[in-house]
N, C-alpha and C positions, 0 to 999 in steps of 0.2 A: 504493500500500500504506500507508502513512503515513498520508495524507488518510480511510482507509476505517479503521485502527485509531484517529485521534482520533476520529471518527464514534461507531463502534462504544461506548468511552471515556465519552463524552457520553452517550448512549442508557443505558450501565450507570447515571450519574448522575442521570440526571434524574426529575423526580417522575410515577410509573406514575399515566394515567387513570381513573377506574374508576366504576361506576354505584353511587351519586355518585362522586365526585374524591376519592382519596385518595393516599394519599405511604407508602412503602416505605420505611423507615429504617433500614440495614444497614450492619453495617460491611464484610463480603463486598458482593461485585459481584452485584445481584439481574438476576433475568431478564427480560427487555423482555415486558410484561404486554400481550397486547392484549385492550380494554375490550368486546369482544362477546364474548370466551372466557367472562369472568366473569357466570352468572346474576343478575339485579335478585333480592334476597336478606331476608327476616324471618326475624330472629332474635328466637325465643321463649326464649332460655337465657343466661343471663348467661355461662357456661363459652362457649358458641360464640359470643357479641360478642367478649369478650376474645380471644379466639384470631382471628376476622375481623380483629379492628383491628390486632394485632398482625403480622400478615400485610400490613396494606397495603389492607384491604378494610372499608368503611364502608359496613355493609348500606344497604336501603333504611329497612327501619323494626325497629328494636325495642322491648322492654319496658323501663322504668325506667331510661331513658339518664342522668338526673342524681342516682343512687348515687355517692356520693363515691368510687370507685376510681378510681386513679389508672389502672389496667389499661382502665378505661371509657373514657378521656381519645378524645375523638371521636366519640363517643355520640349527643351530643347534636345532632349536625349530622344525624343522622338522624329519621327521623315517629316522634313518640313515642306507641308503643299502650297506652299506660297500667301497670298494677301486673301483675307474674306475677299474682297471685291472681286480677286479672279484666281478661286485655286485652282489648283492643276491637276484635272479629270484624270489626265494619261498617265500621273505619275500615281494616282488613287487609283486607276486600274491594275497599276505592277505591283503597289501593295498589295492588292488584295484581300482587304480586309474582312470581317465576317458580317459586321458590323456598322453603319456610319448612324453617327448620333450628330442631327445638324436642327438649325432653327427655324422656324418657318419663315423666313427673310428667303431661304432657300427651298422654297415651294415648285418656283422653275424650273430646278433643276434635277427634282426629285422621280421623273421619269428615267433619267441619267444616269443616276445616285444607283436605282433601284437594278440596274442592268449589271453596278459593279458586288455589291452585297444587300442588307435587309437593311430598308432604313427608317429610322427613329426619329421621327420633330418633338423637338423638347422647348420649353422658354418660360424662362418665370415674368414673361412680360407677355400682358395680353389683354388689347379692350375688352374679353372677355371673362378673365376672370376676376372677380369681385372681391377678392378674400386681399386682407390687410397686407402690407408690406411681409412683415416677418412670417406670415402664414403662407404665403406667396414662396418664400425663398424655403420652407418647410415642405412643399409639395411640390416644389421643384428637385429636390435633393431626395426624397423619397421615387421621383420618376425615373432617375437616371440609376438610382438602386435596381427598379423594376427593368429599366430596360437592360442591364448589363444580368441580369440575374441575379442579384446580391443585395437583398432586399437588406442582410445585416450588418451588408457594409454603411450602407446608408444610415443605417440606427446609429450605429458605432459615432458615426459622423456629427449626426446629430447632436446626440448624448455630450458628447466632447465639445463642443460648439458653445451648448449652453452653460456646460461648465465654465468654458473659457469666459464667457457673459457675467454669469456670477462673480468669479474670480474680479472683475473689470469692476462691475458693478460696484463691490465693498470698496474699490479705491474710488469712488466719484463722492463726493459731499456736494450729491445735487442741490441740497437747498438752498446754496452757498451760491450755484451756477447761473446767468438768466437765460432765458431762452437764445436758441444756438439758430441763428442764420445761415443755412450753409451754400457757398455757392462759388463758382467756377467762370474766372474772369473770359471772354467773348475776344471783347477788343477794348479803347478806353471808354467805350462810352455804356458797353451793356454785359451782360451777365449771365448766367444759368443759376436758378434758384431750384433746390429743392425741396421740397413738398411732402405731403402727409402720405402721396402715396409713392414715394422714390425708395431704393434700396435702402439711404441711411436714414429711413423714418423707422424700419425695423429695428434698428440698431442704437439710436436715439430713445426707443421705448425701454428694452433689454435695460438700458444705462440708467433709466429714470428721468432722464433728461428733455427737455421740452424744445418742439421745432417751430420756429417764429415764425415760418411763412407756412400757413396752414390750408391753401388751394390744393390740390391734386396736381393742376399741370394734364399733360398728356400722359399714356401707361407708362411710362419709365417714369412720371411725375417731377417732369420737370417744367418750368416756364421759363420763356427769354423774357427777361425785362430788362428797361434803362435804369440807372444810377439814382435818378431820379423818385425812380419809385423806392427806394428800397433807404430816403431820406426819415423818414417818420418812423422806422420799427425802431424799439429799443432792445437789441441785443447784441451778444459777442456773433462779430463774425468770423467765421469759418470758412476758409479761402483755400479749395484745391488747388494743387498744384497739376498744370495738365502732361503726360509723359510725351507729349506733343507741340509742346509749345516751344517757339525759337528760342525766349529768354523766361527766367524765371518772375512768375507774379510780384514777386517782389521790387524786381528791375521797373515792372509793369507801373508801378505806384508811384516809384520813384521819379516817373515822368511823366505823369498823366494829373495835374492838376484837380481834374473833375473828383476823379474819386477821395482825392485829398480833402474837398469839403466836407463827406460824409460825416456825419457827428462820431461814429465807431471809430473812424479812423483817428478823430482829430484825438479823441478820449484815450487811442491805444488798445481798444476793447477788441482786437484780432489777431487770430493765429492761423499760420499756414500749416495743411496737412502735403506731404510727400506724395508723387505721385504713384505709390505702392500696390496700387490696387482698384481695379476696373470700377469705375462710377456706374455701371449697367450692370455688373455683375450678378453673382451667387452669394454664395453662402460664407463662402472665404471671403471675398471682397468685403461683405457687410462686416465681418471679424475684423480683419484688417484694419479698416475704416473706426473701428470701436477703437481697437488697441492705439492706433497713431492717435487718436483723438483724444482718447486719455493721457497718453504720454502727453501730450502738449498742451491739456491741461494742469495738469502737475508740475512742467515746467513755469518758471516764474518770467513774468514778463519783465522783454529787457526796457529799462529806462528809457 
């Protein structure tokens, strides 16, 4: 009995095989994966890599594996089929996969898709689903369980996710906090706000923490607005960094006059989050976005 529970012990620890080789990183005891369960797997969607990786599973090939997210981090160990906008059927034919997990953005192509293996439209974004931000990225991450077969990998994910929440949680002294504006500079004149129904509205709740611009937006719950509007709220702004942009929002400020009136700004009431992790995202991104947000709450503003 002994000899069969350190066994057992060992097997919860050790790093799960997988098509290719990847590693399970849990603070719970994950479940002994075996590697022919798991379908050879292209991922067409940045939301369903992050969520694979997170899980323990490094498709065979995706799109745009060297996107600087941190949520991507294993990516690139995978066949790179080039840009969402034009990946490359012919090299997804020689992979061969068993498998493609893509988003309905890729509806056109899915007569295509469907000629090279079985294919799967997943997206936690959708006019039609109604269900709250963090419920949204909860039945997203239970889908792609379903589709791979691995409905426990998905739990595991979960399970650890909320934890990770909790843990974040105990460090935020919300009542201390004001409501969190958060949004992603355009150009100098306008903005991207988000909303009650955006990824980091789930992640804002999780924290206890309250979101100052409380419209919807469109399904990704965002709205363009001017500088203008965004004069009259009273709270800390929250300023993404884009992994996309020529110079950093900071540099942006530094020359841009307009935004310099804003009252937040004049007051200091703002922090920049790193560009670590997909604004559109999954389940990791919303993590992500928690953890950077807490650090830089914590940190103390410079003078």
């Amino acid at each position: 009995m002994l000899c069969f529970s350190i066994v057992r012990m060992l097997l919860f620890r050790c790093m799960v095989t997988m098509i290719p080789i990847a590693c399970l990183v849990l603070s719970t005891p994950s479940l002994a994966i075996n590697a022919s369960d798991i379908p050879s797997i292209a991922s067409l969607d940045y939301r369903v890599t992050e969520t694979l990786l997170s899980m323990g599973i490094v498709p065979r090939a995706v799109i745009d594996p060297n996107t600087p997210y941190s949520t991507l981090e294993g990516a690139p160990q995978a066949i790179n089929l080039g840009t969402i906008i034009q990946p490359n059927l012919e090299l997804l034919d020689q992979v061969s996969p068993e498998l493609v997990l893509t988003s309905p953005e890729f509806i056109h192509m899915v007569p295509r898709l469907s000629g090279v293996a079985t294919v799967k439209k997943l997206t936690p974004y959708s006019s039609e689903i109604e269900a709250n931000s963090w419920q949204r990225m909860m039945l997203f991450t239970r889908e792609v369980g379903d589709a791979i077969g691995s409905k426990d990998l998905a739990e595991i994910m979960i399970q650890k996710t909320e934890s990770d929440f909790q843990t974040l949680r105990s460090r935020v002294a919300s009542e201390q906090i004001s409501p969190l504006l958060v949004v992603r500079l355009m150009d100098h004149k306008h903005a991207r706000v988000f909303g009650n129904n955006s990824l980091f509205q789930g992640s804002l709740d999780q924290l206890g923490l309250l979101n100052a611009w409380e419209d919807s937006g469109n399904y990704f719950g965002v709205t363009m607005v001017s500088i203008d509007s965004l004069a009259d709220i009273n709270a800390r702004l929250v300023i993404l960094e884009s992994p996309y942009a020529t110079s950093p929002s900071r540099e942006q400020f530094a020359v841009s006059g307009m935004w310099q009136h804003l009252p937040m700004i004049k007051r200091g009431d703002f922090i920049f989050l790193p560009s670590t992790f997909n604004h559109f995202g999954s389940l990791p991104s919303a993590l992500r976005f928690a953890e950077a947000l807490v650090e830089a709450l914590e940190t103390p503003s410079e003078p």
